[in-house]
Short mmCIF file of the C-alpha atoms (twelve columns), coordinates in Angstrom:
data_MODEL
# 
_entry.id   MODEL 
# 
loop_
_atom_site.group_PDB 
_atom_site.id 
_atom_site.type_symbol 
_atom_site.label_atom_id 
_atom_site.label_alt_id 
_atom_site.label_comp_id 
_atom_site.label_asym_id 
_atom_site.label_seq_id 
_atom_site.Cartn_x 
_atom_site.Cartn_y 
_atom_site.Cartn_z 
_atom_site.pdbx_PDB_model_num 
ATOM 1  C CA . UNK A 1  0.000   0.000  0.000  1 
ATOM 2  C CA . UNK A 2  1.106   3.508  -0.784 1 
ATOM 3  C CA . UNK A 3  1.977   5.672  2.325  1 
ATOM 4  C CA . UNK A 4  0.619   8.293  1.405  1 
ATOM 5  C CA . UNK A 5  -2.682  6.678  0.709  1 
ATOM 6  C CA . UNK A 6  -2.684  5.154  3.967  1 
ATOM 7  C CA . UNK A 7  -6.088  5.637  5.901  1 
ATOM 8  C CA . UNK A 8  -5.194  5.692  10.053 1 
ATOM 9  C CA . UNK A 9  -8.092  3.615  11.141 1 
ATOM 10 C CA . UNK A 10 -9.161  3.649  14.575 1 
ATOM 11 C CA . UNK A 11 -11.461 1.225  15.447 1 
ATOM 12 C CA . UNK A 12 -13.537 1.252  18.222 1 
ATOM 13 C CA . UNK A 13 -15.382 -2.050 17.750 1 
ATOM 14 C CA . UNK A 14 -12.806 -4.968 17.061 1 
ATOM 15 C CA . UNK A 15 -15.845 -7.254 16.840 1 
ATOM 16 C CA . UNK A 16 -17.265 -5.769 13.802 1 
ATOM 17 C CA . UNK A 17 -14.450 -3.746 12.247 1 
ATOM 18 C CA . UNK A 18 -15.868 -0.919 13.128 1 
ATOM 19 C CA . UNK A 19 -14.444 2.312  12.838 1 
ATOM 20 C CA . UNK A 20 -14.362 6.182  15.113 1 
ATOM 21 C CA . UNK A 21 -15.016 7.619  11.452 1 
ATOM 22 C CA . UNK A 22 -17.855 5.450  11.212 1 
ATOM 23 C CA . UNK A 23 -19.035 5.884  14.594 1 
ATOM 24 C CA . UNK A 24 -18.801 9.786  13.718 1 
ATOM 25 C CA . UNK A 25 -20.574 9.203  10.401 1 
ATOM 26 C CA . UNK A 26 -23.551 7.477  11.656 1 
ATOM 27 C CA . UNK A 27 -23.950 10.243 14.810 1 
ATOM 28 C CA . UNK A 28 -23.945 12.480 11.685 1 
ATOM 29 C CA . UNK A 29 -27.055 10.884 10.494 1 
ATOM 30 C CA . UNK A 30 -28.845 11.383 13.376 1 
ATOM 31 C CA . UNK A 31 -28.166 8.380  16.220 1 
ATOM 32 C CA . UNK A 32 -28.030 9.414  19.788 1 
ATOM 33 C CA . UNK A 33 -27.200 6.606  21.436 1 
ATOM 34 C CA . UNK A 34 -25.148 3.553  21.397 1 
ATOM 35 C CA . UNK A 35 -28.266 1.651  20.771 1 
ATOM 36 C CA . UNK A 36 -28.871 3.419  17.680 1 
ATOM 37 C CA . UNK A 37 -25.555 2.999  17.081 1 
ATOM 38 C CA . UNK A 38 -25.337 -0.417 17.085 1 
ATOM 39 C CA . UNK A 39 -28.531 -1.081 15.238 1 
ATOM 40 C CA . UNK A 40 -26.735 1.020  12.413 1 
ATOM 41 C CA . UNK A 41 -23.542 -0.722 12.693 1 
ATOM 42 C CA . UNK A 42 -23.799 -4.047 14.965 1 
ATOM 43 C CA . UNK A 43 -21.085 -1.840 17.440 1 
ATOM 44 C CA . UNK A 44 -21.458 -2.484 20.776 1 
ATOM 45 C CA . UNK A 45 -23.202 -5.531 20.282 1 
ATOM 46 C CA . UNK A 46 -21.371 -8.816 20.525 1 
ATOM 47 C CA . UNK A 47 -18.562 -8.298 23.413 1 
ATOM 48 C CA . UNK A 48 -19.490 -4.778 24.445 1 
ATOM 49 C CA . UNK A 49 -16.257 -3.403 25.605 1 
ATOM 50 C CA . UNK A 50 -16.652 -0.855 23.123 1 
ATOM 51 C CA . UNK A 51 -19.794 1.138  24.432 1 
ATOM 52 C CA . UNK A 52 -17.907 3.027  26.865 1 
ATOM 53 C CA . UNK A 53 -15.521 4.525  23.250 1 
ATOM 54 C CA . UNK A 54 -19.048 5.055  21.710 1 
ATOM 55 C CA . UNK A 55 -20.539 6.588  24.265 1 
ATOM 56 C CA . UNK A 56 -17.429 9.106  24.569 1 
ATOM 57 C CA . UNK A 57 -17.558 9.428  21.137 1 
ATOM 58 C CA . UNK A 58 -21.283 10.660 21.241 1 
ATOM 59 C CA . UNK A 59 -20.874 13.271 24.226 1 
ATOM 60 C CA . UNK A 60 -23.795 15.392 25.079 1 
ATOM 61 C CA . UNK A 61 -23.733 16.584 21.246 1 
ATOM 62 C CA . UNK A 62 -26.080 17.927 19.840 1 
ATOM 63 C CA . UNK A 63 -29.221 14.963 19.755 1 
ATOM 64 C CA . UNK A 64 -32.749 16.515 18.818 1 
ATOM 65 C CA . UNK A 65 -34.604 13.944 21.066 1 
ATOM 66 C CA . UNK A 66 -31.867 14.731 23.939 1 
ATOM 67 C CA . UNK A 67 -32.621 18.613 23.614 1 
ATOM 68 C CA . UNK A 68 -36.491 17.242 23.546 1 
ATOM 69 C CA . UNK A 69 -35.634 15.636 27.221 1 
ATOM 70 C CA . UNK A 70 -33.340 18.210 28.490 1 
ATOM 71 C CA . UNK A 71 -36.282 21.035 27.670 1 
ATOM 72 C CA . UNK A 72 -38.895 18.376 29.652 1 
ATOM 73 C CA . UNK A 73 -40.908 17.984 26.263 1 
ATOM 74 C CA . UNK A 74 -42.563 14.407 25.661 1 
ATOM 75 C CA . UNK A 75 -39.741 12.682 23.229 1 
ATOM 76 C CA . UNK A 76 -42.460 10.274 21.923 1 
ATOM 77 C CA . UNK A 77 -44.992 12.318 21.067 1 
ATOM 78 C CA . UNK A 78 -47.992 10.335 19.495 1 
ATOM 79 C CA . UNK A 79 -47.226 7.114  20.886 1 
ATOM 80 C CA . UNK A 80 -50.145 7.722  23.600 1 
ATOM 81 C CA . UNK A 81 -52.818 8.217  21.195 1 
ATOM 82 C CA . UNK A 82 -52.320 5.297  19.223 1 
ATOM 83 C CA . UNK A 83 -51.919 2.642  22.214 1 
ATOM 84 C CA . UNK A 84 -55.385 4.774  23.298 1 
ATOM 85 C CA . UNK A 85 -56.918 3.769  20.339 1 
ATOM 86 C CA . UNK A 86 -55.601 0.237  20.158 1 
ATOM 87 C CA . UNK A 87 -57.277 -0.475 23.486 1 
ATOM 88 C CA . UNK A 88 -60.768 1.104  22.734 1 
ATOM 89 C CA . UNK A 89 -60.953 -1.277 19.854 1 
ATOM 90 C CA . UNK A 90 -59.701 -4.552 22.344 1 
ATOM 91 C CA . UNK A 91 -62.895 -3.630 24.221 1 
# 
């Protein structure tokens, strides 16, 4: 491989081959949590010694449904109304 082509990698789950850019990439696209992480990515979900690095990696960033909690607004909004409705039509 060409040195100066060479990408430094950093991965934070050796599990999956997962990478900090990744990690960083799919934060990008809007996950807030390691959960969401790992349901993008698998990270975080076979050994788990990797969701402390994720979780650092996350921060208190900026997270829409984090500033939704941190303001005391409902994060899942709608939610309610539907299991209201699924349970008038049980009866």
């Amino acid at each position: 491989m060409n040195p100066a082509r060479e990408v430094n990698r950093v991965y934070v789950c050796n599990c999956f081959g997962v990478t900090e850019a990744q990690v960083k990439q799919h934060a990008a696209d809007g996950a807030c949590t390691p959960r969401q992480i790992a349901s993008a990515s698998k990270a975080g979900t076979d050994c788990g010694s990797c969701v402390r690095s994720i979780q650092a990696l996350l921060g208190r960033g900026a997270c829409p449904r984090r500033e939704q909690l941190d303001q005391g607004r409902p994060v899942l909004t709608g939610l309610d109304s539907g299991l209201d409705s699924g349970l008038n039509e049980a009866a």
